[in-house]
N, C-alpha and C positions, 0 to 999 in steps of 0.2 A: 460200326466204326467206334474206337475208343472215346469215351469221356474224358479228357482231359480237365475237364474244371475238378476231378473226383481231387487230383493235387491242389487244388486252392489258386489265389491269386494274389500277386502284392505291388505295392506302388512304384514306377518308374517314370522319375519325372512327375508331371501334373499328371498321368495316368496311371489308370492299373491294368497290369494284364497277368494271363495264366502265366502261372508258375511253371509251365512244361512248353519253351519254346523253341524254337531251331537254328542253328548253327551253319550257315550257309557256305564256309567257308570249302569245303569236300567237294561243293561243285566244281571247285575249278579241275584244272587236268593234274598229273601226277605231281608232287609236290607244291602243290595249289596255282602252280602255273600255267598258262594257256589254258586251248577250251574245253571243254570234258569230254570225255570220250564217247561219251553218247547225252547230246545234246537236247535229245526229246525227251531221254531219263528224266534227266535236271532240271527240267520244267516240267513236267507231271511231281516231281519230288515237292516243288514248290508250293503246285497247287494242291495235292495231296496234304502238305502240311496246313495247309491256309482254310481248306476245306473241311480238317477234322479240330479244326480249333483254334490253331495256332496264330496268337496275336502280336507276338514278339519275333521281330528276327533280326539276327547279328549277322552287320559285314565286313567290308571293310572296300573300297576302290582298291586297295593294292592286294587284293585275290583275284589274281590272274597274270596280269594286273586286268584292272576293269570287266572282267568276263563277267563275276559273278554277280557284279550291280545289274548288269545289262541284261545278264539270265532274270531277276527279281523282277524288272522293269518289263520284259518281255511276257512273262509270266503272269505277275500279277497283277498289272497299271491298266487301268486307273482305282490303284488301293483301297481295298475295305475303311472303314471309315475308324475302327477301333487298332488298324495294323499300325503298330511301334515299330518302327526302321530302326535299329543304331549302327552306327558306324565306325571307324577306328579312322587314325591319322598317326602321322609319327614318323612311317616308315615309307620305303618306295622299294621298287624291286629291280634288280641289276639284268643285263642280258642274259648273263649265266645262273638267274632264279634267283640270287641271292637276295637277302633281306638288308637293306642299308634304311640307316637314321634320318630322318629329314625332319627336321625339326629347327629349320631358321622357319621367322616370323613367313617368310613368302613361301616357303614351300608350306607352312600348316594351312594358309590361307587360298594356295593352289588345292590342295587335297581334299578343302571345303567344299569350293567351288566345283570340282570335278565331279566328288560323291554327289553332290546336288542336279548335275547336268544329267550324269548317267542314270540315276533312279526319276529322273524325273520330278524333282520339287523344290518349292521356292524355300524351303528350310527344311532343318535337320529336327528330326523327333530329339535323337540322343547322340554326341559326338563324345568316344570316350579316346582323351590323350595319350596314348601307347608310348610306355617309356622303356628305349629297349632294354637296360638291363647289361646284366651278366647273361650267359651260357644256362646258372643255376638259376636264374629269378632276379629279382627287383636289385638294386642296385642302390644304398643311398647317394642323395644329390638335390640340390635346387631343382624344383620346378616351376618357380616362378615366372620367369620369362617364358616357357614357352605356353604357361597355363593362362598368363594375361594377352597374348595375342590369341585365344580362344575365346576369353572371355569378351576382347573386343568384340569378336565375330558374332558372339549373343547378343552384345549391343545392338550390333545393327541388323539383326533380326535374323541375321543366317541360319542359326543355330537357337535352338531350344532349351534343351538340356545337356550338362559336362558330365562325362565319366572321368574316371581315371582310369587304366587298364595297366599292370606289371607297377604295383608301386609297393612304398612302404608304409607303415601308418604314420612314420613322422612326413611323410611326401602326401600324406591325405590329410594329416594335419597344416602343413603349409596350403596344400588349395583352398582347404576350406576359409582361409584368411582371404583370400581371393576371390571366392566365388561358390554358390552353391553346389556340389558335389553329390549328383544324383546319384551314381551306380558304381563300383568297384568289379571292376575284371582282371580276377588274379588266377593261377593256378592252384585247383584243388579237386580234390578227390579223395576218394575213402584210400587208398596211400598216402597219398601227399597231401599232409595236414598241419604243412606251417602256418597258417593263417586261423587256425582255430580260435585265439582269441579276439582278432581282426574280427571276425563273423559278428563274435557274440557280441563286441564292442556298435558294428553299425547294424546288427538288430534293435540295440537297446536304442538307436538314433533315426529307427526306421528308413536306413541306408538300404537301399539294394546289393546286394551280393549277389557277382554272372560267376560260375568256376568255369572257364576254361579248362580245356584238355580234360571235362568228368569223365572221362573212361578211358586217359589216357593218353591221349590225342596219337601223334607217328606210332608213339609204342601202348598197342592197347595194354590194359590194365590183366594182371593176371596172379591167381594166389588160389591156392588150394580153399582155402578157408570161403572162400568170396565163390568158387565152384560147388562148392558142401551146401551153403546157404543157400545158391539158386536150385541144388537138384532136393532139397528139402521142401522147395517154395513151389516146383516144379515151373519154376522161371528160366531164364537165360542170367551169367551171368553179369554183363553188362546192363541189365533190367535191375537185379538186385544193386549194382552200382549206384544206376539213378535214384531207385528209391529211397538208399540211404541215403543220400544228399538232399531228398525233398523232404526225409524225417528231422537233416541236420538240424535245420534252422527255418524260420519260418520267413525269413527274406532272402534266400536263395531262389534265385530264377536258374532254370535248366535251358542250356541251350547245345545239346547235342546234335552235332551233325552228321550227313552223309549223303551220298549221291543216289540209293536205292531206296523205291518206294518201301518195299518186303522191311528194311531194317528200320525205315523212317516208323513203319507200322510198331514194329518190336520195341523201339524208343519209346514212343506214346506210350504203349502197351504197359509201360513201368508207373503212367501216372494213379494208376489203380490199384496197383499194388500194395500189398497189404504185407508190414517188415513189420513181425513181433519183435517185442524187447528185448528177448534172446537171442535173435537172431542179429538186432541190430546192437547188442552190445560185445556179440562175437566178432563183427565187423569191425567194431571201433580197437581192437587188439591187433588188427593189419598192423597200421603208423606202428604202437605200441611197440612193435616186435615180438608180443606173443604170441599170434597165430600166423602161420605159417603163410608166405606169401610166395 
């Protein structure tokens, strides 16, 4: 079974956990709606990750909706003693799968209280406020109102610790006027690397950085130069993906997902991995435009 602690570990919230953790959201059924198509996959996946290390997992109540809390809870309750839950809120999902905004004061405090019921516990580890955005990413805008009826929710003991998830650094500026802002969930990956100075700004503040979509998410990640590097490394390429992201920054947490043991193995399988500086500075010329993608 892979080591995972070989990638390190960093602070989330009052804890720490490994740096290589999982991404639950794949369990749900096609387009993360309804139940998965194979139901005992997605809990052997759970325990599979739980079992080879994994102390971190990202969800959300509106994957499925509710499926994939209920898959976690089934799975793995009554919780290791070290397992970080985090959750997302923000959003709710339409009959026709769609993704809509929920973000008056009652529905964030619905979606508390929900994620709470379905996983099973009297408080949240980590609750990161999902701001939808544009089509392209983060969108600026106030979010004060809806980050103070969160932070009430930590008052009275719901809730632990705040992320933000889809923001901007002037909207992680504003929260932090508000309230302690444990983690940042944005998208990134060795293409998509608007947030590069973002990173290095809340390393230097011992901020947590989760990238969403590192390999891609709907549309996996794909580039000649990124295929060169893993058949050099005698990797996959999606392994060498991860790694670079575990070389980027030393407070990036990984949380790759998917619904199959075999791949959940191949994802770990990247915490070990070994990206010389040639190799990882061939990488970094993706975003650039000068290697070929």
């Amino acid at each position: 079974m892979t080591d995972i602690s070989k990638a390190g570990a960093f602070k989330l919230g009052d804890r720490t956990v490994k740096r290589m953790g999982f991404g639950a959201m794949q369990l749900a059924g096609k387009g993360v709606f309804g139940p998965p198509k194979d139901r005992a996959q997605a809990i052997a996946v759970l325990r599979e990750a739980v079992a080879s290390g994994v102390n971190h997992i990202d969800t959300s109540d509106y994957y499925g909706p509710y499926v994939v809390n209920e898959l976690i809870r089934e799975a793995l309750y009554p919780y290791p003693e070290d397992l970080v839950i985090v959750t997302k809120i923000g959003a709710r999902r339409g009959q026709d799968a769609s993704w809509i905004p929920a973000m008056a004061p009652a529905e964030l405090e619905s979606a508390v209280r929900d994620n709470l019921s379905r996983l099973g516990l009297e408080a949240l580890d980590v609750v990161n406020l999902r701001i939808m955005g544009t089509a392209q990413g983060p969108a600026e805008g106030s979010i004060a109102a809806q980050l103070t009826v969160v932070a009430e929710l930590q008052r009275k003991g719901l809730v632990r610790h705040i992320g933000l998830s889809n923001v901007t650094p002037t909207q992680i500026a504003e929260g932090r006027r508000i309230c302690e802002i444990a983690c940042v969930q944005n998208m990134y990956n060795v293409v998509h690397r608007e947030d590069d100075a973002l990173i290095d700004d809340l390393a230097r503040a011992g901020t947590a950085y989760v990238p969403f979509f590192p390999l891609g998410g709907f549309t996996p990640l794909q580039s000649s130069a990124l295929s060169d590097v893993a058949k050099s490394l005698g990797a996959t390429p999606m392994q060498v993906a991860l790694a670079w992201l575990l070389r980027r920054a030393p407070n990036i947490l990984l949380i790759p997902g998917t619904s199959s043991v075999v791949h959940l193995r191949e994802n770990l399988a990247a915490s070990s991995l070994d990206l010389p500086a040639d190799r990882a500075a061939a990488l970094d010329q993706i975003a650039s435009g000068k290697a070929p993608a």
